[in-house]
Each structure stands twice: as structure tokens, then as C-alpha cells.
N, C-alpha and C positions, 0 to 999 in steps of 0.2 A: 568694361572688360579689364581685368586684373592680370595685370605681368605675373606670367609661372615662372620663376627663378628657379635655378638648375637642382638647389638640393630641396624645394618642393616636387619637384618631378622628380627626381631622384626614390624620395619618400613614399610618394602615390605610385611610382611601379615599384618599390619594394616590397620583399613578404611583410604578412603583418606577423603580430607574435602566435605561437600556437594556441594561447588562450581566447584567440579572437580569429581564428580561422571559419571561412562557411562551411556547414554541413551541409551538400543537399542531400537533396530527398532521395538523388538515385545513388547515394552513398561517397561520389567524392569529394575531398575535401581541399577548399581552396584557400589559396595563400594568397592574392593577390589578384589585380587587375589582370596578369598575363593568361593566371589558370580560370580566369572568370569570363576571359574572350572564347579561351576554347573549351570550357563546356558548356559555353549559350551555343557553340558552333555545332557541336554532336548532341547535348541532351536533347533528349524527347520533348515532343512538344506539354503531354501529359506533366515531365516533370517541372518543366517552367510555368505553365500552370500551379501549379503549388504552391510555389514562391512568389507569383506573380498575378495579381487577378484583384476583382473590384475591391476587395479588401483589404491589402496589402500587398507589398514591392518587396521582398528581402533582401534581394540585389540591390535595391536601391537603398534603401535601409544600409546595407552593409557596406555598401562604396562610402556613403555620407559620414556613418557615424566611426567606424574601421580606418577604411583607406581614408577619409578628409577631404573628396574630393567633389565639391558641391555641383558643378556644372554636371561632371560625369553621371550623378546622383539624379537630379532635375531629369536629364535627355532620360535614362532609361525607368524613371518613372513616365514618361510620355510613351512610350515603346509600346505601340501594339501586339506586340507578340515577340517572339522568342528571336526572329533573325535582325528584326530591327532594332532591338538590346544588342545582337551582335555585331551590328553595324557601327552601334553608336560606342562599344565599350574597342571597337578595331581601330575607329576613327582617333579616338583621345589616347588608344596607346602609341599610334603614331606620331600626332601632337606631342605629346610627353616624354618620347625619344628624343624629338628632334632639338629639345631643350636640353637636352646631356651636354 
């Protein structure tokens, strides 16, 4: 397990830039780990679906290559479905707070 030092945390809950924001499917557009917790809390299951299914992770995809945040990436490519991404993306922003 690898020490998160304060300005990698810092960096993983920061916005990314607007050329690398997610689009999803049901139209909002997220800056970061914070707006990524709460539309796995409200989206639809249909629209996490979309993003999310035997053939690709976008979330996951976009935490990894985006945000830089490998573990966060790993957990919610595991994620069965849409509230257990929201488990695991609630659990690391607390982790990653508590590093400030």
C-alpha cells in the first residue's frame, strides 16, 4: 500500500481541466471525484449501465487515466452495479479528505 501524501490528495479531489471533464449519458458533466460520488448517488440505473457493463467501465477509465487515481479505478471496475461504485467512490473521498 502506497503513502497518499497531502498534495496527491489534494490533486485526486481536485477538478480536472475542462478538456477532460466526463460527459454522461444523462447529460451531466463532471469535474471530479466529488461530482462523480453524487451522480452514481441519483443517476439511473439505465444510465450507469451505459458507462458501465461487460464491455467497458468509463468511470473507471476516467478516475484512472483523468483523476490518476489507481486503487479508486481498480474498486469501481469491481463494482456491481451503480450503488456499490457509490460506496466505493464515498469511501476514497473520505480517505482522501482526511489526508488534507
Amino acid at each position: 500500500m502506497t503513502k497518499i501524501l497531502k498534495q496527491h490528495a489534494e490533486r485526486r479531489l481536485g477538478d480536472v481541466p475542462d478538456q477532460s471533464v466526463f460527459w454522461c449519458h444523462d447529460g451531466r458533466i463532471l469535474h471530479g471525484i466529488h461530482e462523480l460520488k453524487e451522480a452514481l448517488e441519483m443517476m439511473s440505473d439505465e444510465t450507469y449501465a451505459y458507462h458501465a457493463n461487460k464491455e467497458k467501465n468509463d468511470f473507471s477509465a476516467w478516475v484512472m487515466d483523468i483523476i490518476g487515481d489507481d486503487k479508486l479505478a481498480r474498486d469501481i471496475s469491481r463494482s456491481s452495479d451503480r450503488r456499490q461504485a457509490f460506496e466505493y467512490v464515498k469511501a476514497r473521498e473520505v480517505f482522501l479528505l482526511s489526508k488534507l
